[in-house]
C-alpha positions as CSV (number, residue, x, y, z in Angstrom):
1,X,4.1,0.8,3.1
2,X,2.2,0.1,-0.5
3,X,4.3,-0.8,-2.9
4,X,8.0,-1.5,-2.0
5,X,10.8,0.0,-4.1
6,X,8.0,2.0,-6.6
7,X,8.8,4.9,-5.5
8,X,12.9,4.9,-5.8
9,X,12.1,3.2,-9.4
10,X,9.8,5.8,-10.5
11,X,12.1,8.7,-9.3
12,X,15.3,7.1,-10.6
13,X,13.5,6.8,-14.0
14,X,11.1,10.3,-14.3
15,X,13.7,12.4,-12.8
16,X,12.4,15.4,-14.4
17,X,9.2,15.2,-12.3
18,X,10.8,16.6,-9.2
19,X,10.2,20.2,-8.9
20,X,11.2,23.0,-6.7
21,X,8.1,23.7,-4.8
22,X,8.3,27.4,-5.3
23,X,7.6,26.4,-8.9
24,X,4.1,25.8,-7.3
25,X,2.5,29.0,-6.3
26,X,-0.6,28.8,-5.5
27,X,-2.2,25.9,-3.5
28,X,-5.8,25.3,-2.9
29,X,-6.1,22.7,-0.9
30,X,-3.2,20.3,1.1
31,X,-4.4,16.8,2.4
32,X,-2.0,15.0,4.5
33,X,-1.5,11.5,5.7
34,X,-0.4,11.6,8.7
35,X,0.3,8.0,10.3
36,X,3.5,8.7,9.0
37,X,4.6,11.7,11.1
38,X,3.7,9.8,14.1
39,X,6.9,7.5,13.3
40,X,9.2,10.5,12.8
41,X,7.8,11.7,16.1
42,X,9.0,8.6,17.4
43,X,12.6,8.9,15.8
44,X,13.3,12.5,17.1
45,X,12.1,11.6,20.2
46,X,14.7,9.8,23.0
47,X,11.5,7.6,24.7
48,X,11.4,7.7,28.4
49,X,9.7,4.5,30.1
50,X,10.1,5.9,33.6
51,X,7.6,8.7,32.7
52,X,5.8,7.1,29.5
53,X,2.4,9.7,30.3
54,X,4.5,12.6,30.1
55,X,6.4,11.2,27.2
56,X,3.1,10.4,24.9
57,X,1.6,14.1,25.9
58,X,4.8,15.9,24.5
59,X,4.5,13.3,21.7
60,X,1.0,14.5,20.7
61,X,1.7,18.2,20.6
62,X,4.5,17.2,18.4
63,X,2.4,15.3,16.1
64,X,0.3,18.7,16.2
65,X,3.4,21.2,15.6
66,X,4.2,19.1,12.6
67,X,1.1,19.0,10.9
68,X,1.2,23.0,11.4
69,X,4.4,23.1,10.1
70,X,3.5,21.1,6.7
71,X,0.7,23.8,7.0
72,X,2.9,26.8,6.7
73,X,5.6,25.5,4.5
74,X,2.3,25.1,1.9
75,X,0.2,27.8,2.8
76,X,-3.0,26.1,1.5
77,X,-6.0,29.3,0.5
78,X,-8.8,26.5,0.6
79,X,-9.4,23.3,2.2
80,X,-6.5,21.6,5.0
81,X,-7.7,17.5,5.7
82,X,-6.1,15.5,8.0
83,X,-6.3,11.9,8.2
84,X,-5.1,8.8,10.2
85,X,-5.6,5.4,9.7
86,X,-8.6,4.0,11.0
87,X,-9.8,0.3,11.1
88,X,-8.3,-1.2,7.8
89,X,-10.1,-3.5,5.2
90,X,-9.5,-6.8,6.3
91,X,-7.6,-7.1,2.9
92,X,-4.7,-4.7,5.1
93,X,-5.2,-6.9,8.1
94,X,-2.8,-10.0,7.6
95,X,0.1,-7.4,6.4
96,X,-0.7,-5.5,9.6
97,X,0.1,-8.7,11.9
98,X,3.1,-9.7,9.9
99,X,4.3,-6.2,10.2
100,X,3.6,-6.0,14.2
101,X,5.2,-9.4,14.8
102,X,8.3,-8.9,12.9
103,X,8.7,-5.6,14.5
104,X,8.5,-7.5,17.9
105,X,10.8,-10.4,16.8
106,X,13.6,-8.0,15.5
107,X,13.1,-6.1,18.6
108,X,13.6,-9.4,20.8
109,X,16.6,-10.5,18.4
110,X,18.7,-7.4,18.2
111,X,17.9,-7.5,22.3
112,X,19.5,-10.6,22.8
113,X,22.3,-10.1,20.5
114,X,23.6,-7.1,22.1
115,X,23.5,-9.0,25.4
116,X,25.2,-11.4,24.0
117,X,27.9,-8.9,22.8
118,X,28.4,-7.1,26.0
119,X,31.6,-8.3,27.0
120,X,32.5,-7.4,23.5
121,X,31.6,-3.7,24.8
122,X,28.3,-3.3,22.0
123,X,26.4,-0.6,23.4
124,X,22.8,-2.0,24.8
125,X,19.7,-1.4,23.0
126,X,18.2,1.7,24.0
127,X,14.5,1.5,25.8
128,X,12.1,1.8,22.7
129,X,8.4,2.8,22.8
130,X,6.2,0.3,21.2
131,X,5.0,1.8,17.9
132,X,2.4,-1.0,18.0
133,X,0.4,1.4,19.9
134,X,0.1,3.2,16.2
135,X,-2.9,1.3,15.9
136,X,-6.6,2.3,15.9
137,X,-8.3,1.5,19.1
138,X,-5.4,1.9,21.5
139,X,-5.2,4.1,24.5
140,X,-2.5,6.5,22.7
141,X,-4.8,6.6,19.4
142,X,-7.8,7.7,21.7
143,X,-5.6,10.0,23.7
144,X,-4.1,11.6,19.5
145,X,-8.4,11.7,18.6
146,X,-8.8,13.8,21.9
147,X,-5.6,16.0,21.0
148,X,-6.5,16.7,17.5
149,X,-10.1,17.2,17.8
150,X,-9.6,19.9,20.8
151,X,-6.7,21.2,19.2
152,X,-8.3,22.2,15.7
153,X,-11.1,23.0,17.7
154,X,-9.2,26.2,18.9
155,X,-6.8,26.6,15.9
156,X,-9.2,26.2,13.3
157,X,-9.1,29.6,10.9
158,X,-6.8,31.0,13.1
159,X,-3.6,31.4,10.6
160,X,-0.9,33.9,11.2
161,X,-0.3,33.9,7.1
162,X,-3.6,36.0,6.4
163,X,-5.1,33.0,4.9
164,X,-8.0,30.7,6.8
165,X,-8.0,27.4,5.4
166,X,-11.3,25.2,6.2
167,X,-9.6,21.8,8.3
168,X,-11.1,18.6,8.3
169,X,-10.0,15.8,10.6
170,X,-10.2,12.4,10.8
171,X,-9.4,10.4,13.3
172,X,-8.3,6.9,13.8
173,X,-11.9,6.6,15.0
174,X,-13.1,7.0,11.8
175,X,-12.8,3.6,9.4
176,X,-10.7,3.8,6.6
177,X,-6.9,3.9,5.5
178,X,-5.7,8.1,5.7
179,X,-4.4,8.2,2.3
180,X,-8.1,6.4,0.8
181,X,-10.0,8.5,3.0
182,X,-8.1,11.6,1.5
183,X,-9.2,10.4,-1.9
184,X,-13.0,9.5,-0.8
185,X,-13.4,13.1,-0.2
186,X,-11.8,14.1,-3.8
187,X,-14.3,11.9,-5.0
188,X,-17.7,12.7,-3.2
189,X,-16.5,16.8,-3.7
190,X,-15.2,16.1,-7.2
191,X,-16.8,20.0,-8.6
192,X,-14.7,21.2,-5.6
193,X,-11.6,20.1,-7.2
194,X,-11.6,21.0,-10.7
195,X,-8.9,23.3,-11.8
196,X,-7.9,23.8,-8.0
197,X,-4.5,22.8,-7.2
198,X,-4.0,19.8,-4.2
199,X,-1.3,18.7,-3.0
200,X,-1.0,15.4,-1.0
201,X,1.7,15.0,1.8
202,X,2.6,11.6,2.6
203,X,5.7,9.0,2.4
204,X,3.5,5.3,1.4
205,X,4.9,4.9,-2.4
206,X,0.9,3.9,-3.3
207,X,-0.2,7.8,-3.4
208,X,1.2,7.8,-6.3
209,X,-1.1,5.6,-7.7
210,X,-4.0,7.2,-5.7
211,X,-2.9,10.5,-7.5
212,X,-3.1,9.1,-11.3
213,X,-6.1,7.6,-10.5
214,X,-8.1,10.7,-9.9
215,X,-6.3,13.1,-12.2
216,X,-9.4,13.3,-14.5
217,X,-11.4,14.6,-11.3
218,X,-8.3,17.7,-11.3
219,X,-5.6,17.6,-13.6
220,X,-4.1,19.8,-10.5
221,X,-2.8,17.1,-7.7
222,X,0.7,16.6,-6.9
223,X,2.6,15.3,-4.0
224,X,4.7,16.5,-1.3
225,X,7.6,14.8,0.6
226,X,10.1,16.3,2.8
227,X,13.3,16.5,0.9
228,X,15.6,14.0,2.7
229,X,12.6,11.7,1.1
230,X,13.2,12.4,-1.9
231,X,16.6,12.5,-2.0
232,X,16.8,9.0,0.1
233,X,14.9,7.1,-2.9
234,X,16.5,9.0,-5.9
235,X,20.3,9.3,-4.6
236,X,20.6,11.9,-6.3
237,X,22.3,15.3,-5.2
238,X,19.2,17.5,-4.4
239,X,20.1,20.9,-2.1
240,X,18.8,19.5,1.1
241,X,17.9,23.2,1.7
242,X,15.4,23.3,-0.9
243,X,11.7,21.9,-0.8
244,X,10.1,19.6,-3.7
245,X,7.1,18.2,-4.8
246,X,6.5,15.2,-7.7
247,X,4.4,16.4,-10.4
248,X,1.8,13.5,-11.0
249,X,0.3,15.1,-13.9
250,X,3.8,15.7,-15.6
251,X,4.5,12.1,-14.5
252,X,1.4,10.6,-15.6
253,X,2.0,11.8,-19.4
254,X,5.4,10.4,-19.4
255,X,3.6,6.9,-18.5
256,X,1.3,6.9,-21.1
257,X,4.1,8.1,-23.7
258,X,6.3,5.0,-22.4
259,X,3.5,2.7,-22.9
260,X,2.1,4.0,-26.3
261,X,4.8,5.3,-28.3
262,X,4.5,7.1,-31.3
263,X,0.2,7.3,-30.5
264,X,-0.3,11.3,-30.0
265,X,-3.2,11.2,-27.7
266,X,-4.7,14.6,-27.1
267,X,-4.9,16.3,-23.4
268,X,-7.2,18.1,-22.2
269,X,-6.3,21.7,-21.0
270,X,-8.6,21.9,-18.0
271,X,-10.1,19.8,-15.8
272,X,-14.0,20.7,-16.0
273,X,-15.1,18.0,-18.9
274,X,-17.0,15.1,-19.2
275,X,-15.0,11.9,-18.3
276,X,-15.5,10.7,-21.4
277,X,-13.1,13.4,-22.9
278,X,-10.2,12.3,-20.7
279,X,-10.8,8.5,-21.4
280,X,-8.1,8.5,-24.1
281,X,-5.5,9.3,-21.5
282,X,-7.2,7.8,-18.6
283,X,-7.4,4.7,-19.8
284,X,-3.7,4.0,-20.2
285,X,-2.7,5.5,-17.3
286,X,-5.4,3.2,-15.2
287,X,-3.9,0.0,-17.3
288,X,-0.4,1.0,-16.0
289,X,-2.2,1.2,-12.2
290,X,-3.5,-2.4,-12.9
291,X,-0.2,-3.8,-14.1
292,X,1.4,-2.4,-11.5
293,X,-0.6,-4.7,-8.8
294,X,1.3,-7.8,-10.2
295,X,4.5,-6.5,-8.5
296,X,2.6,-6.7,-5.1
297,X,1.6,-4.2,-2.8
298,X,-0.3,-4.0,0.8
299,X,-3.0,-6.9,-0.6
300,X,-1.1,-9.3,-3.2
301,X,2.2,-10.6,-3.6
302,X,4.7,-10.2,-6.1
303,X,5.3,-12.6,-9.2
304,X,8.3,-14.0,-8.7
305,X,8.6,-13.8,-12.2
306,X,8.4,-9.8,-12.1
307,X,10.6,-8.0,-9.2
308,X,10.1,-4.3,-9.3
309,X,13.7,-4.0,-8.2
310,X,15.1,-5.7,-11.4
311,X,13.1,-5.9,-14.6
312,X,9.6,-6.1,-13.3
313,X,8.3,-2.9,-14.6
314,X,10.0,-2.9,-17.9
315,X,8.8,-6.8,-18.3
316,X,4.8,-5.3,-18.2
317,X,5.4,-2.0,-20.0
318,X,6.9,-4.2,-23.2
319,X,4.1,-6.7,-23.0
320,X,1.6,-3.8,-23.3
321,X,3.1,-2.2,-26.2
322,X,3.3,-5.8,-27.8
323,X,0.2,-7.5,-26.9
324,X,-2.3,-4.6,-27.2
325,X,-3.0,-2.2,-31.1
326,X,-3.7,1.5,-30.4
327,X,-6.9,1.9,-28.9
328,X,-6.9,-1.7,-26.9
329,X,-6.8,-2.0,-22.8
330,X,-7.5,-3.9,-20.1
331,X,-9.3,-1.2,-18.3
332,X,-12.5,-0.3,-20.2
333,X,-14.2,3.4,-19.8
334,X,-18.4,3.4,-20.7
335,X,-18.9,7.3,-21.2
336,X,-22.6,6.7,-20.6
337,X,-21.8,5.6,-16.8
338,X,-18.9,8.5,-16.9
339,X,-21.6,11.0,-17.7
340,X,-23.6,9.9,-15.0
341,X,-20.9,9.9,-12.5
342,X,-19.9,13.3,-13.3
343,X,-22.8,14.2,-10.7
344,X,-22.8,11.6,-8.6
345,X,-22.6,11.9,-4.6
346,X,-22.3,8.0,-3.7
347,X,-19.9,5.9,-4.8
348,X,-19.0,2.2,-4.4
349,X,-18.3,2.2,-1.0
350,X,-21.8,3.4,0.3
351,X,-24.0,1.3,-1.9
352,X,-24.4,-1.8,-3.0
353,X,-24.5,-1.4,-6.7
354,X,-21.3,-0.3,-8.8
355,X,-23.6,1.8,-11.3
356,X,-21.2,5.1,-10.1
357,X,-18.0,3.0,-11.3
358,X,-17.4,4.3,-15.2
359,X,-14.7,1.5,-15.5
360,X,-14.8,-2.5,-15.6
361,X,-12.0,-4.9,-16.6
362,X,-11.9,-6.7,-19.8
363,X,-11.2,-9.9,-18.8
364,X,-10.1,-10.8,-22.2
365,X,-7.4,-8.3,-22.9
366,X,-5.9,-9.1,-19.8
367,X,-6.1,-13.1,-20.3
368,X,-3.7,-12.0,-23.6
369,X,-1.7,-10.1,-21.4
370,X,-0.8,-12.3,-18.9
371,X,-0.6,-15.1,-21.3
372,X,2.6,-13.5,-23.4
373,X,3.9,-13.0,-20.0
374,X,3.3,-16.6,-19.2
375,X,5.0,-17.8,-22.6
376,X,7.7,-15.9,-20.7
377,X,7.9,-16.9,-17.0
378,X,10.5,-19.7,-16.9
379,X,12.9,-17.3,-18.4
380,X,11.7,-14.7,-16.3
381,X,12.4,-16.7,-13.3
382,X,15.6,-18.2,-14.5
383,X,17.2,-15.0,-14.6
384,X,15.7,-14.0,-11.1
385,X,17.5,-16.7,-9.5
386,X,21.0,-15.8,-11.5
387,X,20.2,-12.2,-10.2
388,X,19.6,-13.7,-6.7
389,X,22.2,-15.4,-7.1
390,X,25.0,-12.6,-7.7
391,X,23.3,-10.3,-5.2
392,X,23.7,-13.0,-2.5
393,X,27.5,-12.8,-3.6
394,X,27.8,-9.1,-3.2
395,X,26.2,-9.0,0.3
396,X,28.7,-11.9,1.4
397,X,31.3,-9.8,0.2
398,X,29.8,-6.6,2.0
399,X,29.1,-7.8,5.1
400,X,28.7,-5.2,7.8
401,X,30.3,-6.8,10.9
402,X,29.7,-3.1,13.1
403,X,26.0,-3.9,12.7
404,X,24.8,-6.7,14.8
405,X,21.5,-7.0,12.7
406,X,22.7,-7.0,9.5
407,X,22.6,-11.0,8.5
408,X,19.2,-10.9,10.4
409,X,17.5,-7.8,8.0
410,X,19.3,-10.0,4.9
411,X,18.0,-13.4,6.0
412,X,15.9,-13.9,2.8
413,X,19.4,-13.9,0.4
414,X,21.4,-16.1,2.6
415,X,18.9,-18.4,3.3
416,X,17.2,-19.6,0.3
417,X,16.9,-23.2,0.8
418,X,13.2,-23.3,-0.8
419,X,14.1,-21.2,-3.9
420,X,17.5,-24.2,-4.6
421,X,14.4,-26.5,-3.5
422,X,12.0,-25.3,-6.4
423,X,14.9,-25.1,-8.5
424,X,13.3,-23.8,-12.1
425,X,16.8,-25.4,-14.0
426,X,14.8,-28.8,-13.5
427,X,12.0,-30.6,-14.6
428,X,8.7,-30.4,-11.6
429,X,9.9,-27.2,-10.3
430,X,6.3,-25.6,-10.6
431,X,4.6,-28.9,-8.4
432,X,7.6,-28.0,-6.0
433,X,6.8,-24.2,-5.8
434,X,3.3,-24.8,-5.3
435,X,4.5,-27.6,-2.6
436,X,6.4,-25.4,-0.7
437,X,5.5,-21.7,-1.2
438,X,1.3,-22.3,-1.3
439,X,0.9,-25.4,0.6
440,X,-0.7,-27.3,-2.4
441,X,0.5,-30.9,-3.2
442,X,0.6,-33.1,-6.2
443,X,-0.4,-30.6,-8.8
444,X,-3.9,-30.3,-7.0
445,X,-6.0,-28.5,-10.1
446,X,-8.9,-27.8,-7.7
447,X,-6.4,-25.9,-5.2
448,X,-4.4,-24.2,-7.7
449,X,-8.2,-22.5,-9.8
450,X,-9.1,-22.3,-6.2
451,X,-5.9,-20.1,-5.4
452,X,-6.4,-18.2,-8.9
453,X,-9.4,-16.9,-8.8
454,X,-8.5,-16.0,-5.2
455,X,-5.9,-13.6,-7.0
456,X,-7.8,-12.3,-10.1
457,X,-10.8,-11.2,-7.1
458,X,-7.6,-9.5,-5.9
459,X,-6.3,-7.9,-8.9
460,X,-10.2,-6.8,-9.6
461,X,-11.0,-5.5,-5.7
462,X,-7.7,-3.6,-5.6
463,X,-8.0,-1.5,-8.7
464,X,-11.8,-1.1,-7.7
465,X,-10.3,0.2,-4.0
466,X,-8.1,2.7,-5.9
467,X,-10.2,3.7,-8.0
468,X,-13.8,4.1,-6.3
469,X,-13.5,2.8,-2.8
470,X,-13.5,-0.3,-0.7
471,X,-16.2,-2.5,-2.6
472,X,-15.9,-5.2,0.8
473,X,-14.5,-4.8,3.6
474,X,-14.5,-8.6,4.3
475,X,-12.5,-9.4,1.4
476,X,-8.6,-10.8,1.2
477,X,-6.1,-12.6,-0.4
478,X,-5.6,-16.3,1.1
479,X,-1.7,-16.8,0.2
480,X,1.8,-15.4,0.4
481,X,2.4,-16.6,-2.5
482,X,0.4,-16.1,-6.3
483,X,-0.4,-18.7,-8.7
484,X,2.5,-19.2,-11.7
485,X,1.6,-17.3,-14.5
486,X,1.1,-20.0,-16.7
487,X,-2.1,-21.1,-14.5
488,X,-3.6,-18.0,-13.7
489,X,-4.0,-17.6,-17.7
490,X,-6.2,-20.4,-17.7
491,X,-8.5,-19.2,-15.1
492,X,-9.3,-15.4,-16.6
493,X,-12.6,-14.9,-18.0
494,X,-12.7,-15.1,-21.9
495,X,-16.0,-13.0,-22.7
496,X,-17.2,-9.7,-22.4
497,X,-20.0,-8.1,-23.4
498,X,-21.4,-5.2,-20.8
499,X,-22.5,-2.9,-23.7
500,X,-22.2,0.7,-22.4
501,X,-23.0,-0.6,-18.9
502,X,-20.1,-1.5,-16.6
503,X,-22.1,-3.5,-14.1
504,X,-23.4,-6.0,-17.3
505,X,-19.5,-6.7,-17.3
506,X,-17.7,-10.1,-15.8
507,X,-16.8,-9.3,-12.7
508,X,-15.7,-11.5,-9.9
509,X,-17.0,-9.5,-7.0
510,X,-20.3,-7.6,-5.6
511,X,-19.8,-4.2,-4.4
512,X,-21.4,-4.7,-0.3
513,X,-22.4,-2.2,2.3
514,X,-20.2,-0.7,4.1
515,X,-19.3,-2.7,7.2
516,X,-15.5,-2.4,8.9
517,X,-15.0,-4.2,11.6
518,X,-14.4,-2.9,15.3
519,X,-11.1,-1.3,16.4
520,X,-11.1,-3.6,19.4
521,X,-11.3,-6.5,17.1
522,X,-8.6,-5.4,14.8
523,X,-6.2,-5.0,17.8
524,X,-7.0,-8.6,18.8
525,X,-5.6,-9.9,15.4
526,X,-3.0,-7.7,14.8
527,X,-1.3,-7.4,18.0
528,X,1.3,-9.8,19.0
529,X,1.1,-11.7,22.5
530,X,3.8,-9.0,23.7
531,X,1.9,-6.2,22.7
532,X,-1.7,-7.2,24.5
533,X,-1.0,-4.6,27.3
534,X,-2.4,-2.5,24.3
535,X,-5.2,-3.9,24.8
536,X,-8.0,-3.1,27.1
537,X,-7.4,-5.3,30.5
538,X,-11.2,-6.9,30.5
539,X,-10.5,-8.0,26.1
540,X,-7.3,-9.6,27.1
541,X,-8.6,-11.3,30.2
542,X,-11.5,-12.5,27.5
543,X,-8.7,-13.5,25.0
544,X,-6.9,-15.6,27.3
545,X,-9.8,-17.3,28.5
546,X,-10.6,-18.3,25.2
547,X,-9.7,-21.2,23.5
548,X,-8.1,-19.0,21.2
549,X,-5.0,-18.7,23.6
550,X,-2.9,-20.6,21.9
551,X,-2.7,-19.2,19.0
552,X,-1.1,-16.1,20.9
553,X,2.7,-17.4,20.8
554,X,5.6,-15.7,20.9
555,X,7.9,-18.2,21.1
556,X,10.6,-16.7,18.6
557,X,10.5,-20.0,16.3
558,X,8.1,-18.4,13.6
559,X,7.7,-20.5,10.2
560,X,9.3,-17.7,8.4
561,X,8.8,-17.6,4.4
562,X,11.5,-15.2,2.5
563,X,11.6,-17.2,-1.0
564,X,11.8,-14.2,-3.8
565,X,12.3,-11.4,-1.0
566,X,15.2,-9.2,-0.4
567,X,14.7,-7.8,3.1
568,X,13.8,-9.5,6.6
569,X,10.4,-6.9,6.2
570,X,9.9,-8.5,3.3
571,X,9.4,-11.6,4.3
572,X,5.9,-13.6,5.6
573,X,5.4,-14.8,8.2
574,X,3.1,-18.5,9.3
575,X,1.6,-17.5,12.4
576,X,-1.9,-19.2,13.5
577,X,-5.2,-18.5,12.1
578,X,-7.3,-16.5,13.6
579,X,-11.0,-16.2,13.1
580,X,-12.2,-12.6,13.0
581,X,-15.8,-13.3,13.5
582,X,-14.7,-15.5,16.5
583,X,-12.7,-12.7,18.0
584,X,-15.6,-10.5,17.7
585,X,-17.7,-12.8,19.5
586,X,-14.9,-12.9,22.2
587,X,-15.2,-9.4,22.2
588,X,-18.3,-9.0,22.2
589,X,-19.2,-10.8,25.4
């Protein structure tokens, strides 16, 4: 999913960065993400429960005719990489049970509603495969590592175009998120890449950030969507007949123009230089990266002082052009560490130093940063609720009585009891968001540095992730909610000092080995009780032998939080804690 709305924001405001893709010649290499073409299998598809074998087996050769078909359409000379999602960062993990479970619940509710309706003649929901299964570890995942291996296996260099592209794959059996593992690769094969054009096929709105960040390995990546993609978030009239691609670099420099007017900053015409020669343009575009986290994504929640979908990204672009002179960032480049990494083969997420990381966060900058956004917020969030407000008009007004799940999907602007609760017209509103949103009573000072720090280690392990790789696997965020602004000021660092040495800079975490943790285990927390026939029959006997049973509940009365959402999948969800060292021990045994 990554960041929700980015991509229709970006596309509505950098029109000019969708191109024709015959403007493209010539392309190296294509890496795809491919979790993604699994659901549009699943669309196209009419599922079949009465012969569910034969209807996954056609479903992986489709999965396999697609990727070919992205294949021809870009006629890649070099390098084809495949990836699926494997076992997740547990930082993914909590958005992956939310996801799962809501999926089941509007299943469930959209069931009963059209039962409900029958007399009324609504058609009955149609029998619908459980995309749950799209999760490493399951039966259908094994069966899709099997397909794919054996498949490239005998396809491999055999192209009917003339050209014989090498093809990696990796498999949901191999750790990692697709889209990170792409950019692994572009990282530990970085001489590879330089002046070679890639393009990256995939629909999660975060490869766009994934694409900035490693434009000073090859100013020559760009990404592919299918055109009713594009033309879906932009709503624009595109010819539906024609292909297109977003050209990051083109993109990129418009970002760093919008955020440092007037400040001619030089470009380099080819990729092969030292880091250090693109830091004048890499540097603003990474600060635009770490801004963008505030407005949530896979690991942190939003501000509800900056929505993306209103004025979230114009709020931070204007503080950066206020706050900071030319030449000042939050992220900080050392060119001694760049040099070295230039020929570096390990990076972050194979050691445990960070020496091969050229970039470290000054703390300070950023403490100025968010604190003229704090000076800010209760204005902010006064007009969020007016805007709320208006839009919870316009959908009454709009309401779409042919669809029976309508008022369900918009939940979160009907029912805002806790946002009229925290009430920001009135004096105490921050002790009652704080009350009701993150569980923390009477202004509880220990709770609340507790809960910020919790969100600048996020803010620090998620650019770090982007950036260099998965510095630990063990690490998430604790909340649905983030502090107020006007607390998390108090609680970001106010030296720095590293010298030319990124690792002698503040940093709240410690880069660790590399440890994921087993598929089977990451099916036992992400998988709702309805879903455990995904699970293998001797780890769900286990589970519900455990005292851990009761924490698998489906009893459709979930303690559902939509305060500053839009959309039902917005929303979070309070569903039981559940160890993940315990569940490996269940495992285990």
């Amino acid at each position: 999913m990554g960041i929700p709305s980015y991509f229709a924001h970006v596309l509505k405001k950098y029109p000019g960065v969708i191109k024709r893709l015959a403007e493209l010649p010539c392309i190296n290499n294509l890496y795809l993400d491919c979790n993604g073409m699994i659901y549009d299998v699943v669309r196209q598809m009419q599922y079949k429960p009465e012969d569910q074998a034969a209807y996954e087996a056609d479903m992986l050769q489709r999965i396999c005719e697609s990727i070919d078909a992205c294949i021809a359409i870009l006629n890649p000379s070099d390098c084809v990489f495949v990836a699926f999602d494997g076992v997740a960062p547990v930082a993914k993990l909590n958005q992956q049970r939310e996801r799962r479970y809501k999926s089941w619940y509007l299943g469930e509710m959209e069931a009963q509603r059209r039962r409900e309706l029958s007399k009324a003649q609504v058609a009955a929901p149609k029998p619908a495969w459980n995309t749950s299964a799209i999760t490493p570890g399951t039966k259908f995942m094994n069966a899709l590592h099997k397909k794919l291996t054996e498949y490239y296996a005998a396809n491999n260099g055999n192209s009917n175009n003339g050209n014989t592209p090498k093809i990696i794959l990796s498999s949901s059996n191999e750790p990692g998120e697709g889209e990170h593992k792409l950019f692994e690769y572009i990282r530990e094969h970085a001489a590879e890449h330089a002046d070679k054009t890639t393009v990256i096929y995939g629909l999660d709105a975060d490869l766009i950030m994934l694409c900035m960040s490693h434009l000073h390995i090859s100013r020559g990546i760009y990404l592919y969507r299918e055109t009713p993609e594009f033309v879906k978030s932009i709503n624009v009239a595109l010819d539906e007949k024609e292909r297109y691609y977003m050209d990051i670099p083109e993109f990129a420099d418009a970002v760093v123009k919008n955020l440092r007017p007037g400040e001619r900053i030089p470009i380099p015409n080819h990729s092969i230089q030292p880091l250090g020669v693109w830091g004048a343009l890499v540097v603003p575009q990474l600060d635009y990266i770490f801004m963008c986290f505030m407005l949530g994504n896979d690991f942190m929640p939003h501000f509800p002082a900056l929505n993306i979908r209103t004025t979230g990204i114009a709020t931070l672009m204007e503080a950066h052009r206020t706050v900071f002179k030319p030449g000042e960032s939050i992220i900080q480049l050392h060119t001694a560490t760049a040099t070295a990494t230039d020929t570096a083969t390990s990076t972050a997420t194979d050691t445990a130093t960070a020496t091969a990381w050229p970039w470290s966060i000054h703390w300070p900058n950023y403490k100025k940063f968010v604190a003229h956004l704090a000076a800010q917020e209760l204005t902010l969030i006064r007009k969020e609720h007016g805007t709320r407000d208006r839009q919870a008009r316009h959908m009454r007004d709009t309401d779409k009585e042919d669809d029976v799940m309508h008022d369900v999907l918009m939940l979160p602007m009907t029912q805002r009891e806790v946002e009229r609760h925290i009430n920001p017209f009135e004096p105490g509103w921050e002790r009652r968001y704080y009350a009701s949103l993150c569980d923390i009573h009477n202004a509880d000072d220990k709770a609340i540095a507790s809960l910020c720090r919790n969100y600048l280690e996020g803010m620090e392990w998620t650019f770090r992730y982007y950036t260099s790789g998965c510095v630990d696997w063990k690490w998430t965020y604790a909340n649905h909610y983030p502090p107020l602004l006007a607390d998390l000021v108090k609680h970001i660092p106010e030296t720095y000092n590293p010298g030319n040495d990124p690792t002698n800079a503040f940093s709240f975490l410690r880069a660790k080995p590399k440890e994921p943790i087993r598929d089977v285990v990451q099916l036992c927390y992400v998988l709702p009780r309805a879903s455990h026939a995904l699970l293998p029959p001797a780890v769900e006997r286990a589970l519900m032998r455990s005292k851990l049973r009761s924490k698998y509940t489906d009893d459709g009365s979930p303690n559902f939080k939509w305060a500053y959402c839009k959309y039902f999948w917005e929303c979070h969800t309070d569903l039981p804690e559940l160890d993940l060292e315990e569940l490996a021990q269940i495992v285990s045994s």
